[in-house]
N, CA, C and O of each residue as an XYZ file, in Angstrom:
868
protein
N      60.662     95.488     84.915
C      60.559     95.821     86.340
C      60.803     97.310     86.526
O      61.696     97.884     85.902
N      59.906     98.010     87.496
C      60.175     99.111     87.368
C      61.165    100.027     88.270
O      61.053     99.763     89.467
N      61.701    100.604     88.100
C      62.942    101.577     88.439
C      62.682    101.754     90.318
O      61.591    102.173     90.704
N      63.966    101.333     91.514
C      63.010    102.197     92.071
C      63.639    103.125     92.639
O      64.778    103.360     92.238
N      63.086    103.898     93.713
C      63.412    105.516     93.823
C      64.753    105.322     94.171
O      65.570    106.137     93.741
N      65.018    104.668     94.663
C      66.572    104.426     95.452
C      67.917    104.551     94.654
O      69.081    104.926     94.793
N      66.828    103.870     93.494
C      68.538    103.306     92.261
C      68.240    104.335     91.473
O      69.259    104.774     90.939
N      67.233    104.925     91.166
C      67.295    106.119     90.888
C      67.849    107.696     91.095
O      68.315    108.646     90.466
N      67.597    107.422     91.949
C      68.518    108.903     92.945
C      69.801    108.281     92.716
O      70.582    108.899     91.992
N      70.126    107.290     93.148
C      71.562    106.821     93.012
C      72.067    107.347     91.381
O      73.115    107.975     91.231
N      71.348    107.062     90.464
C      71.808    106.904     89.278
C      72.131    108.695     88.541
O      72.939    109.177     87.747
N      70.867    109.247     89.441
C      71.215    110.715     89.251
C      71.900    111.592     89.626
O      72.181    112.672     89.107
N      72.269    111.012     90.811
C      73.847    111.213     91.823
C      75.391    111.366     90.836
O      76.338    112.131     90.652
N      74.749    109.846     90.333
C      76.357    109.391     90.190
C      76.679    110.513     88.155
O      77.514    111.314     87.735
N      75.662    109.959     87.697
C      76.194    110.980     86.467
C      75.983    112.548     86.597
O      76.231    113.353     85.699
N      75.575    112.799     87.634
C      75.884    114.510     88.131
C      77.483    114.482     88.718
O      78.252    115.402     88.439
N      78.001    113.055     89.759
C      79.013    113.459     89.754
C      80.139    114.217     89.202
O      80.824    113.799     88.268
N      80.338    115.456     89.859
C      81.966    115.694     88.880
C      82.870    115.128     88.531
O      83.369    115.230     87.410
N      83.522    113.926     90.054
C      84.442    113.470     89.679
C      84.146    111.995     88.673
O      85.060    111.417     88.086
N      82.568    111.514     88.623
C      82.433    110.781     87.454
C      82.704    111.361     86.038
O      83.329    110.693     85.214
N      82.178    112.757     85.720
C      82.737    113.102     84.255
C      84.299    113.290     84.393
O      85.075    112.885     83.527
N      84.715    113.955     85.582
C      86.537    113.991     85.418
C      87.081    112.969     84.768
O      87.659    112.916     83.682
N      86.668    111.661     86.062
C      87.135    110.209     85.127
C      86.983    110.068     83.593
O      87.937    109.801     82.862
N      85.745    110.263     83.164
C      85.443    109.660     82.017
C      86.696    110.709     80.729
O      87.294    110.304     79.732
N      86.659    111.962     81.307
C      87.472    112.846     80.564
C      88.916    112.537     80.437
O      89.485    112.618     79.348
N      89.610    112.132     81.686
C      90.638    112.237     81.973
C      90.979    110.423     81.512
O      92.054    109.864     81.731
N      89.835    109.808     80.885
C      90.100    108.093     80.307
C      90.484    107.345     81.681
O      91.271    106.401     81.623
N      89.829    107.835     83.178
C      90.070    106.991     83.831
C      89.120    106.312     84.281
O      88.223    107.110     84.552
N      88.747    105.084     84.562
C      88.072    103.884     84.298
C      86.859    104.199     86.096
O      85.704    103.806     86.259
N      87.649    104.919     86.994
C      86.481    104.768     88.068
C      86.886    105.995     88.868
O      88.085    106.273     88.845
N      86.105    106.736     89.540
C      86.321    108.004     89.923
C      87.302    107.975     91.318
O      87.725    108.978     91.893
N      87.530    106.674     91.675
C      88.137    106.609     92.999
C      90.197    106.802     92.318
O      91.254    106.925     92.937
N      89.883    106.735     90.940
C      91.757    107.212     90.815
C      92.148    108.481     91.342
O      93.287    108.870     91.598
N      90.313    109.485     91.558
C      91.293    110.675     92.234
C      91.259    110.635     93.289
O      91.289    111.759     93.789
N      91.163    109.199     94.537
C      91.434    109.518     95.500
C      92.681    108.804     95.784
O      92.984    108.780     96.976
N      93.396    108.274     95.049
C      94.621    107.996     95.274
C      95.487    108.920     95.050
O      96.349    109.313     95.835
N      95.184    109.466     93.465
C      95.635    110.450     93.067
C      96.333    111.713     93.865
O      97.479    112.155     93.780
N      94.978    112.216     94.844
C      95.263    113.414     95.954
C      96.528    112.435     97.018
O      97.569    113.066     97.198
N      96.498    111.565     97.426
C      97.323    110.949     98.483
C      99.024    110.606     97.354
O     100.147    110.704     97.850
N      98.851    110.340     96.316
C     100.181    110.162     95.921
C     100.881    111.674     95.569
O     102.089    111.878     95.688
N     100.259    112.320     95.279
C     100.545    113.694     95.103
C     101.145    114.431     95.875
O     102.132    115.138     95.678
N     100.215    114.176     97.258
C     100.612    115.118     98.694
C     101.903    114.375     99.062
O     102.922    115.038     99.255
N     101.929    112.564     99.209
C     103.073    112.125     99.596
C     104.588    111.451     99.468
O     105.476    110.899    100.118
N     104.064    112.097     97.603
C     105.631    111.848     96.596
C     105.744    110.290     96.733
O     106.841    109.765     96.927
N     104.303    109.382     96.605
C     104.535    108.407     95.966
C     104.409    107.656     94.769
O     103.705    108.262     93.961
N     104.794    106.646     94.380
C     104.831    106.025     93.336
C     105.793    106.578     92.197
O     105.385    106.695     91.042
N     106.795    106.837     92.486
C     107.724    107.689     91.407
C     108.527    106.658     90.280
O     108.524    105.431     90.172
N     109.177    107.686     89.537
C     109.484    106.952     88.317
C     110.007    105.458     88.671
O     110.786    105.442     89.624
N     109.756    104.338     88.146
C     111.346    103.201     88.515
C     110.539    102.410     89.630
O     110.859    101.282     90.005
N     109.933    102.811     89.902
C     109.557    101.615     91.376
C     108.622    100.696     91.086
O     107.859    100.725     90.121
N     108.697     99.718     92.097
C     107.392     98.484     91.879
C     106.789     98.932     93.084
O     107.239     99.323     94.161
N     104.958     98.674     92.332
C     103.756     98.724     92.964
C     103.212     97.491     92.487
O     103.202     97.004     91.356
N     102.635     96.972     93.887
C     101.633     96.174     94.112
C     100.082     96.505     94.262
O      99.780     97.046     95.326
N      99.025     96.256     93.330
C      97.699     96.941     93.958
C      96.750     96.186     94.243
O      96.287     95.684     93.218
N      96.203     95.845     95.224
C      95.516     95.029     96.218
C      94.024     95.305     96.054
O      93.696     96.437     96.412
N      92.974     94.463     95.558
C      91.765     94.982     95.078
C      91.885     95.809     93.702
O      91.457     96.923     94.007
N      92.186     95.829     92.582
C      92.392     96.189     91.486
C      91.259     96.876     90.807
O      91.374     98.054     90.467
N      90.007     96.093     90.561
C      89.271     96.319     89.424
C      88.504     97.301     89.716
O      88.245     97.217     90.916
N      88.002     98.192     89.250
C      88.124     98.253     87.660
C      89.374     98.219     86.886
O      89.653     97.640     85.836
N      90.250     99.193     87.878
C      91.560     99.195     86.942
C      92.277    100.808     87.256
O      93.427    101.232     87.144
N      90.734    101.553     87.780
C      91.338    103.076     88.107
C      92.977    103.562     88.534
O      93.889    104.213     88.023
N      92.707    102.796     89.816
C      94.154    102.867     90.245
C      95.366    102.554     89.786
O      96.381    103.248     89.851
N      95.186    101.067     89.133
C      96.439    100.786     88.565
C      96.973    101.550     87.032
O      97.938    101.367     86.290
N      96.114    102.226     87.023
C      96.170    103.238     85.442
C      96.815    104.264     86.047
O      97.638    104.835     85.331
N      96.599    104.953     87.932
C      97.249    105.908     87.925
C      98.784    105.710     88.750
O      99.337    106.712     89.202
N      99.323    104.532     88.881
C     100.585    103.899     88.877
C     100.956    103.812     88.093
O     102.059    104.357     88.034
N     100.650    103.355     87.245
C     101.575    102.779     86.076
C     101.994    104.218     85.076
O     103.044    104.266     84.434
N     101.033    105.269     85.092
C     101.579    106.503     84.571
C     102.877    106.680     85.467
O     103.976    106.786     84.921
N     102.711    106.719     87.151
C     103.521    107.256     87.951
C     104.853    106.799     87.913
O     105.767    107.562     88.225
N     105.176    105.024     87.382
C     106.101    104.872     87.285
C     106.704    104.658     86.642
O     107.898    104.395     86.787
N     105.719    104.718     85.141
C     106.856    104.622     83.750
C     106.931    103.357     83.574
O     106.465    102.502     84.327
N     107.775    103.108     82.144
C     108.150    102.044     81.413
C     109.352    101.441     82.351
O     109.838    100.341     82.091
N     109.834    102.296     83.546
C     111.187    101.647     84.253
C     110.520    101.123     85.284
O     111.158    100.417     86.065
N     109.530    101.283     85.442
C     108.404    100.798     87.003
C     107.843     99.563     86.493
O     107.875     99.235     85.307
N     107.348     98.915     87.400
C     106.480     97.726     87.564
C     105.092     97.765     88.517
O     105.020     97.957     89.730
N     104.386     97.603     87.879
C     102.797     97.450     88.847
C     102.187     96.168     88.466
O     101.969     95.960     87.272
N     101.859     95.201     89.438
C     101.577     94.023     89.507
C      99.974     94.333     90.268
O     100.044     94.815     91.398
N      98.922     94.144     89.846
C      97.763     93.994     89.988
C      97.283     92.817     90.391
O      98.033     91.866     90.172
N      96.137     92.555     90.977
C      95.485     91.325     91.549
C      93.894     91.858     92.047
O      93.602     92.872     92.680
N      93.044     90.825     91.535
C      91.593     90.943     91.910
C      90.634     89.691     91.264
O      90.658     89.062     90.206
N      90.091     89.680     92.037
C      88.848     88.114     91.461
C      88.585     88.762     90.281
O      89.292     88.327     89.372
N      87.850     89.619     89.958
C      87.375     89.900     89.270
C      88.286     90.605     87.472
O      89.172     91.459     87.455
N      87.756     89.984     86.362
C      88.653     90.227     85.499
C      88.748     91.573     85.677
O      87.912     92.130     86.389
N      89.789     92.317     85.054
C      90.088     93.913     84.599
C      91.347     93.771     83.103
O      92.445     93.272     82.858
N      90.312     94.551     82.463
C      90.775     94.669     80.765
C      92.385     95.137     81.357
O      92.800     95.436     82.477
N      93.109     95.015     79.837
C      94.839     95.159     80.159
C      94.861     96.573     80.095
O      94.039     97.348     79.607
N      95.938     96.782     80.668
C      96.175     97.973     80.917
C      97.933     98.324     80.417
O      98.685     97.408     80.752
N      98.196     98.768     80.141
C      99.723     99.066     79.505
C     100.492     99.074     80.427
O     100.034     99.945     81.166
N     101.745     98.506     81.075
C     102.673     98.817     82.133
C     102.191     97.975     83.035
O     102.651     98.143     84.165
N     101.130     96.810     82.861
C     100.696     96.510     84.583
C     100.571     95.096     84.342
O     100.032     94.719     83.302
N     101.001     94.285     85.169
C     100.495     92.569     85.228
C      99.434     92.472     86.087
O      99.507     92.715     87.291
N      98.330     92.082     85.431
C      97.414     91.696     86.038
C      97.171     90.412     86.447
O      96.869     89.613     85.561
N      97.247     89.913     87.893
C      96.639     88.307     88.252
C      94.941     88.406     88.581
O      94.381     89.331     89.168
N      94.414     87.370     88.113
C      93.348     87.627     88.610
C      92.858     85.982     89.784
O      92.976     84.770     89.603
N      92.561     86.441     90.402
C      91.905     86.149     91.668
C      91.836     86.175     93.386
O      91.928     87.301     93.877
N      91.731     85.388     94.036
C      91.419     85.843     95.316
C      92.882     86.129     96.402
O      93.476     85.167     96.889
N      93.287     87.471     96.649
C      94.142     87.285     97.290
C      94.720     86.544     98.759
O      95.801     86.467     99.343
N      93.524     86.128     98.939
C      93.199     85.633    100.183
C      93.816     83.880     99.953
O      94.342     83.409    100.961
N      93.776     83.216     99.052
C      94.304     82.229     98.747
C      95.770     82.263     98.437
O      96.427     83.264     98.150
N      96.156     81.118     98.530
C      97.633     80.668     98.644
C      98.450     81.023     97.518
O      99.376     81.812     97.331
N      97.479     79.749     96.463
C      97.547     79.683     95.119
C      98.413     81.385     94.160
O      99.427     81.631     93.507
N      96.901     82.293     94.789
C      97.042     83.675     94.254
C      98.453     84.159     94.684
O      99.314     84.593     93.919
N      98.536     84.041     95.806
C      99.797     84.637     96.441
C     101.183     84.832     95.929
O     101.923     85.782     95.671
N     101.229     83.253     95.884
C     102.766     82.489     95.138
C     102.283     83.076     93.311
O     103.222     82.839     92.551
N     101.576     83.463     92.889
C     101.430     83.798     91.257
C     102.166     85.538     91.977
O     103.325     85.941     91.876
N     101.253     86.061     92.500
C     102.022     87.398     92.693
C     103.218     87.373     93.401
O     103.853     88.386     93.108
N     103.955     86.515     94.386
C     105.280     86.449     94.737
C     105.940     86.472     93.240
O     106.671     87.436     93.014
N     105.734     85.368     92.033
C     106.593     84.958     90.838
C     106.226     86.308     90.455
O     107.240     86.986     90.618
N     104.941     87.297     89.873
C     105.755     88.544     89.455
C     106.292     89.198     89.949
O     106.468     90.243     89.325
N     106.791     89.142     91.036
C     107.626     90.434     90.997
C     109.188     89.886     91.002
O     109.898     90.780     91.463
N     109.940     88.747     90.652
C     110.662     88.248     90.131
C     112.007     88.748     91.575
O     113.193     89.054     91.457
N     111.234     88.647     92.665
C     112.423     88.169     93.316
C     112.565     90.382     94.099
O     113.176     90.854     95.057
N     111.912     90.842     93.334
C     112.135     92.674     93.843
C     111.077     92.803     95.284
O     110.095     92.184     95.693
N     111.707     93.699     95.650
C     111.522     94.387     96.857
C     110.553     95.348     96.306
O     110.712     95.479     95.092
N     109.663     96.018     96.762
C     108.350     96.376     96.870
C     108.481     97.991     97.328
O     108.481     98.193     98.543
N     108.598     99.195     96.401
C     108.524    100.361     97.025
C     106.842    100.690     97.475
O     106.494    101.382     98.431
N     106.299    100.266     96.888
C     104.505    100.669     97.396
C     103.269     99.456     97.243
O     103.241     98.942     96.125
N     102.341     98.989     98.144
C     101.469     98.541     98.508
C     100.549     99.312     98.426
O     100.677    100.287     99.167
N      99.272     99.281     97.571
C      97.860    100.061     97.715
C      96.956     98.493     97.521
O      96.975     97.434     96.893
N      96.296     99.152     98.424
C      95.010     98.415     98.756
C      93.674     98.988     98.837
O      93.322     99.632     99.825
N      92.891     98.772     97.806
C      91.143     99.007     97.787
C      90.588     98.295     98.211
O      89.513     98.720     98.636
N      90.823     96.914     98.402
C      89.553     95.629     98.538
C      88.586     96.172     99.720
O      89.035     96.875    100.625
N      87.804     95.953     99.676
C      86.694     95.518    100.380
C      85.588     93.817    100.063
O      85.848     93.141     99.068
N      84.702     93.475    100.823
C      84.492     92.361    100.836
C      83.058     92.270    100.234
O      82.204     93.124    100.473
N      82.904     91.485     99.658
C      81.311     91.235     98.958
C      80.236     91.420    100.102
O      80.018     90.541    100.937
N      79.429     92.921    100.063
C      78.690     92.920    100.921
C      77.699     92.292    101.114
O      77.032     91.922    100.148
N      77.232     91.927    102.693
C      76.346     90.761    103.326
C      74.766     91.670    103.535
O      73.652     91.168    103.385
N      75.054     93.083    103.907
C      73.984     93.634    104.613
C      74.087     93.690    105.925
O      73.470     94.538    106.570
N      74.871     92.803    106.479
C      75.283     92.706    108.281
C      76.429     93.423    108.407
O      77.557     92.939    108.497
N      76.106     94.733    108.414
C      77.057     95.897    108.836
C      78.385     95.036    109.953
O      79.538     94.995    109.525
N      78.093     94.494    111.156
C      78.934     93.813    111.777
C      80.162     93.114    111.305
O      81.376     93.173    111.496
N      79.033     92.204    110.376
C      79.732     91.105    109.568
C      80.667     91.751    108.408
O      81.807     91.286    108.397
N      80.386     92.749    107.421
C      80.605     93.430    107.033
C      82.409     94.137    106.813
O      83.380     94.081    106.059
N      82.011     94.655    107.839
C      83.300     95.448    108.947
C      84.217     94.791    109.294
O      85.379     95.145    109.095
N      83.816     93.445    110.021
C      84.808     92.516    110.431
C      85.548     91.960    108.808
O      86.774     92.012    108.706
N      84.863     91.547    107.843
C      85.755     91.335    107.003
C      86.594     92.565    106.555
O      87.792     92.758    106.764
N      85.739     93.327    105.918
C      86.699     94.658    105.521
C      88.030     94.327    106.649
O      88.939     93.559    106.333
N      87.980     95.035    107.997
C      89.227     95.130    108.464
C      90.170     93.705    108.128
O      91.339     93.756    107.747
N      89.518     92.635    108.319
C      90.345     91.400    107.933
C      90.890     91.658    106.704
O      92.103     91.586    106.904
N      90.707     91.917    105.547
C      91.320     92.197    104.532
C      92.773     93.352    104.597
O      93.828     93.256    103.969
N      92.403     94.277    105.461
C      93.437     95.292    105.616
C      94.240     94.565    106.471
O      95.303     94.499    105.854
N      94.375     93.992    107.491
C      95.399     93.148    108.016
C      95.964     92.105    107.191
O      97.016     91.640    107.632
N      95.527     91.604    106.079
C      95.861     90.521    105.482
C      97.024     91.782    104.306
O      98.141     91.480    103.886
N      96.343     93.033    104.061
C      97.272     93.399    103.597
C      98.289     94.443    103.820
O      98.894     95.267    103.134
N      98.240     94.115    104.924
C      99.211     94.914    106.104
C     100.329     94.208    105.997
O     101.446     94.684    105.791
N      99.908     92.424    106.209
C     101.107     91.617    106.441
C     101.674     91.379    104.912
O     102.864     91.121    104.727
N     100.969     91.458    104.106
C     101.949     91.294    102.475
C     102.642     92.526    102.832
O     103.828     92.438    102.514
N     102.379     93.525    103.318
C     103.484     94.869    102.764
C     104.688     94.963    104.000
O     105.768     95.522    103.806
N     104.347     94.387    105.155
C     105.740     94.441    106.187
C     106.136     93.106    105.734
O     106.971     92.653    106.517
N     105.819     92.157    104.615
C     107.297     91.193    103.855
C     107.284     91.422    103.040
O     107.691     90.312    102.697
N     107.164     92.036    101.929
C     107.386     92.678    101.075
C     107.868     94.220    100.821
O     107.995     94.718     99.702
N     108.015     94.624    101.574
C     108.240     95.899    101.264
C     109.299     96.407    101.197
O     109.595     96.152    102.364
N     109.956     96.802    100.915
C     111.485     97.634    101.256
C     111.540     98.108    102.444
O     110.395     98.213    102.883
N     112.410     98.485    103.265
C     113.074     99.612    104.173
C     111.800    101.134    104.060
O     111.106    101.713    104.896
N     111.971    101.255    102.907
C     111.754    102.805    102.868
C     110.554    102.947    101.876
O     110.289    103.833    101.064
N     109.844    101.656    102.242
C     108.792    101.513    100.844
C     107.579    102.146    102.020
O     107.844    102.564    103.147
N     106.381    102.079    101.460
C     104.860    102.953    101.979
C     103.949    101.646    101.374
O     104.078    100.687    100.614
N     102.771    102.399    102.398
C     101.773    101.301    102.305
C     100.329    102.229    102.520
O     100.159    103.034    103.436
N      99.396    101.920    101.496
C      97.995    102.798    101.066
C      96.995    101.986    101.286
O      96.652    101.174    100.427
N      96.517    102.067    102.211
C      95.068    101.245    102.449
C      93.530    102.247    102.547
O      93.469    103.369    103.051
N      92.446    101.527    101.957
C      91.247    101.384    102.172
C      90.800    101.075    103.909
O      91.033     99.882    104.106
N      90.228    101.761    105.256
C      89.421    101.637    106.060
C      88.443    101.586    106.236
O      88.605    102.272    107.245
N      87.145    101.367    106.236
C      86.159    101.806    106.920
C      85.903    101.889    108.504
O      85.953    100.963    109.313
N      85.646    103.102    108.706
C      85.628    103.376    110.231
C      84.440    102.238    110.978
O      83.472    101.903    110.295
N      84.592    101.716    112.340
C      83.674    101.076    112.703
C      84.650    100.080    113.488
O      85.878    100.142    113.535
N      83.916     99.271    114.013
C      84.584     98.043    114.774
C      86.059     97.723    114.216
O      86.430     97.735    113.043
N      86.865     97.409    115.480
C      87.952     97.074    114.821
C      89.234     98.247    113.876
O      90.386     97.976    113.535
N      88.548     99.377    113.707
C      89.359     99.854    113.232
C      90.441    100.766    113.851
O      91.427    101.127    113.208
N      90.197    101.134    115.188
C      91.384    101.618    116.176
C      92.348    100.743    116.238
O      93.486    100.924    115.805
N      91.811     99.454    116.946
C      93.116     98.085    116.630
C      93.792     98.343    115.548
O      94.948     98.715    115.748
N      93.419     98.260    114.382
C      93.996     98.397    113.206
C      95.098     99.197    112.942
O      96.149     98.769    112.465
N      94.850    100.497    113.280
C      95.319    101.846    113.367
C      96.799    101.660    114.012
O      97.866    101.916    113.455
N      96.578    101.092    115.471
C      97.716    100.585    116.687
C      98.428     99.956    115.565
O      99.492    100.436    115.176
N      97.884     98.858    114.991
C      98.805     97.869    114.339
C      99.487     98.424    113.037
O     100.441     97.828    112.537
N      98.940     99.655    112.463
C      99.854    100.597    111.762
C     100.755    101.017    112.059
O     101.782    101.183    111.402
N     100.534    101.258    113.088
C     101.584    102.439    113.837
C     102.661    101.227    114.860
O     103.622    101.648    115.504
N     102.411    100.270    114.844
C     103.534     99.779    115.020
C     104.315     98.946    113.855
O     105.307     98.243    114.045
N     103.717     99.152    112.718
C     104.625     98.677    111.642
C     105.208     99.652    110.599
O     105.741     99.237    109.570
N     105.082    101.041    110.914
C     105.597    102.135    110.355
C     105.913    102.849    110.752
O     105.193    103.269    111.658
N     107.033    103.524    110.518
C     107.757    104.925    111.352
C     106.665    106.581    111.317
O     106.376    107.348    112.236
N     106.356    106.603    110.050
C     104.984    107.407    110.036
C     103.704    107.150    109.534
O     103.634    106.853    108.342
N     102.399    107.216    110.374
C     101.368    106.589    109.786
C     100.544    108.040    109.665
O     100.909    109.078    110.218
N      99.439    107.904    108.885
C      98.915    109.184    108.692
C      97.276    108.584    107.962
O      97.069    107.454    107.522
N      96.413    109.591    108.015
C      95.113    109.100    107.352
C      94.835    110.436    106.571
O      95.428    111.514    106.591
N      93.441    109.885    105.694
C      92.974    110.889    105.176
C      91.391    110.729    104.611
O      91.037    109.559    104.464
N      90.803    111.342    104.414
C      89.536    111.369    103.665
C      89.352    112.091    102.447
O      88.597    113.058    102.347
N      90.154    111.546    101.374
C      90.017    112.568    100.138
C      88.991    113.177     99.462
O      87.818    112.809     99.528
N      89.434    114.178     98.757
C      87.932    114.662     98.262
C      87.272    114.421     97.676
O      86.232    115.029     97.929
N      87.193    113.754     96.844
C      86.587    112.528     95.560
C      86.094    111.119     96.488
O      85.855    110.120     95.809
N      85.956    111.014     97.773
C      85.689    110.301     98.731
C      83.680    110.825     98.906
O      83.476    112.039     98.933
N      82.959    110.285     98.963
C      81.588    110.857     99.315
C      81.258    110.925    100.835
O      81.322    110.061    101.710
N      80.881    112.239    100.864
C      80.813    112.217    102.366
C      79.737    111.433    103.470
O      79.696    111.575    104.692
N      79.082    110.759    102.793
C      78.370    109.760    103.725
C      79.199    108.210    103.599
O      78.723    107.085    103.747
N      80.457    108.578    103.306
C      81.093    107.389    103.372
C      81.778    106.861    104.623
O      81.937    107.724    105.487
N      82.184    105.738    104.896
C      82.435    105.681    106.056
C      84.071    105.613    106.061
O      84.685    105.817    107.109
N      84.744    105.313    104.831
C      85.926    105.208    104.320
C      87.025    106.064    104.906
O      86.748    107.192    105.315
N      87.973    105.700    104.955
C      88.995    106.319    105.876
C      90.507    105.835    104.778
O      90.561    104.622    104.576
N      91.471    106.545    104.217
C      93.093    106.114    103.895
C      93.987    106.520    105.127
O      94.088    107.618    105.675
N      94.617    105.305    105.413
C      95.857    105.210    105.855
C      96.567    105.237    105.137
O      96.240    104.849    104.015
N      97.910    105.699    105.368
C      98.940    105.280    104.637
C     100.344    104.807    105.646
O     100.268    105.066    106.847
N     101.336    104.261    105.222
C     102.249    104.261    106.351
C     103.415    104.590    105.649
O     103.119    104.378    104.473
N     104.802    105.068    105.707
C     105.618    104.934    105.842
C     107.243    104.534    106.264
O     107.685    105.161    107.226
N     107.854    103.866    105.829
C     109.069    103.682    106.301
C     108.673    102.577    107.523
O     107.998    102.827    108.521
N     109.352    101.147    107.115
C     109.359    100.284    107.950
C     109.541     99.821    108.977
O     110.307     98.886    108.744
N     109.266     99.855    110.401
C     109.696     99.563    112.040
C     110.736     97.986    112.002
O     111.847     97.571    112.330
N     109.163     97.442    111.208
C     109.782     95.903    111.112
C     110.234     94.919    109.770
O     109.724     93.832    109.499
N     111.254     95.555    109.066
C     111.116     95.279    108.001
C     111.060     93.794    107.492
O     111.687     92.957    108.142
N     110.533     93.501    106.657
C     110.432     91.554    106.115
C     109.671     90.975    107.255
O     109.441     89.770    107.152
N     109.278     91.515    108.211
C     108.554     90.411    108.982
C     106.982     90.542    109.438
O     106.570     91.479    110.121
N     106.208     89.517    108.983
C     104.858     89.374    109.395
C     104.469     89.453    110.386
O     105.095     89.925    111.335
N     102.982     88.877    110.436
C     101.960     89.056    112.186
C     102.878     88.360    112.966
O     103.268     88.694    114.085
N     103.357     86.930    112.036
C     104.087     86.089    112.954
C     104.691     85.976    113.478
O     104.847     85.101    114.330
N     105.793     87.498    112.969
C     106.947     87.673    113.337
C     106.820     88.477    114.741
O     107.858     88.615    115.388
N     105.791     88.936    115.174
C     105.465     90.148    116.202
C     106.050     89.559    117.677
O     105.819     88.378    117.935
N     106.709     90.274    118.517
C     107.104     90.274    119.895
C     105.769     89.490    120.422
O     104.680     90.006    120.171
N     105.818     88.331    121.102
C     104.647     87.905    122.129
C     104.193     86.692    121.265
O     103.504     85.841    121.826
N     104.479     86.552    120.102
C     104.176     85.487    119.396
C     104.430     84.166    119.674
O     104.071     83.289    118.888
């Protein structure tokens, strides 16, 4: 079948990328580790000793650049449907976080600890219905909004994946009322026809408690 212009340009895009050869140089598995990378850098997270949780895992980019961050005294607990080869320093679960099942496997690793950082990549198996689309994406970031205000420490942070579009101001509100500082960014290893947006939050309003737990409930 023959090539067509689309996946082509795409394909000439992506190995012109810089930050695709960076990755490949630097042995990291997908070019999006340097956009965590720039956000843990600027906001002194993931440091030696702490547990990370990473939400949407695979390839593995990210959790390669945790598990440097926190050493042999740190813990990074991974999760994603999709397999991702081992990685040194990291427990990987694999499947849907959205299920129960998955949940209670990642509650048992982390053996009972409190949670200095939450990162989240997922996005949702795209439909083509931009609408449809969107609405899941943000559903996913609320789903992992609420793992990180019960899980998290006091003084733990939380790294999410956005895409701008429906729903995502709500979202934003609902940051900012579950963190003392919320902040965004568009890193540079981010492509600029992307629609992608990082939040991050800091320092807990409501600590240990879910959607459920919210005033009006």
């Amino acid at each position: 079948m023959a090539r067509s212009k689309s996946s082509g340009a795409w394909l000439a895009r992506h190995v012109s990328d810089p930050y695709v050869r960076k990755a490949g140089a630097q042995g990291y598995r997908a070019r999006s580790a340097f956009k965590l990378i720039e956000i843990v850098n600027s906001e002194g997270l993931a440091r030696p000793g702490e547990t990370v949780v990473d939400l949407g895992a695979a390839p593995g980019g990210w959790s390669q650049v945790l598990a440097k961050r926190v050493g042999a005294s740190g813990k990074v607990v991974a999760v994603d449907p999709l397999e991702v080869d081992a990685i040194p320093g990291v427990t990987f679960i694999q499947g849907d976080f959205r299920e129960d099942e998955v949940l209670k496997r990642l509650e048992a690793a982390l053996e009972g600890r409190k949670v200095d950082l939450v990162v989240s990549d997922m996005a949702p198996n795209i439909s083509g219905v931009r609408a449809t689309d969107q609405a899941r994406s943000i559903h996913l970031c609320e789903l992992a909004l609420d793992f990180a205000r019960t899980h998290l420490n006091p003084r733990g942070a939380f790294v999410v994946k956005v895409f701008q579009g429906s729903g995502y101001p709500e979202f934003l509100v609902e940051m900012k009322r579950a963190f003392v500082t919320v902040a965004s960014k568009k890193p540079g290893a981010s492509r600029d026809e992307s629609r992608e947006m990082y939040l991050w939050g800091k320092g807990l309003r409501m600590a240990g408690r879910g959607r459920e737990g919210k005033e009006g409930s």
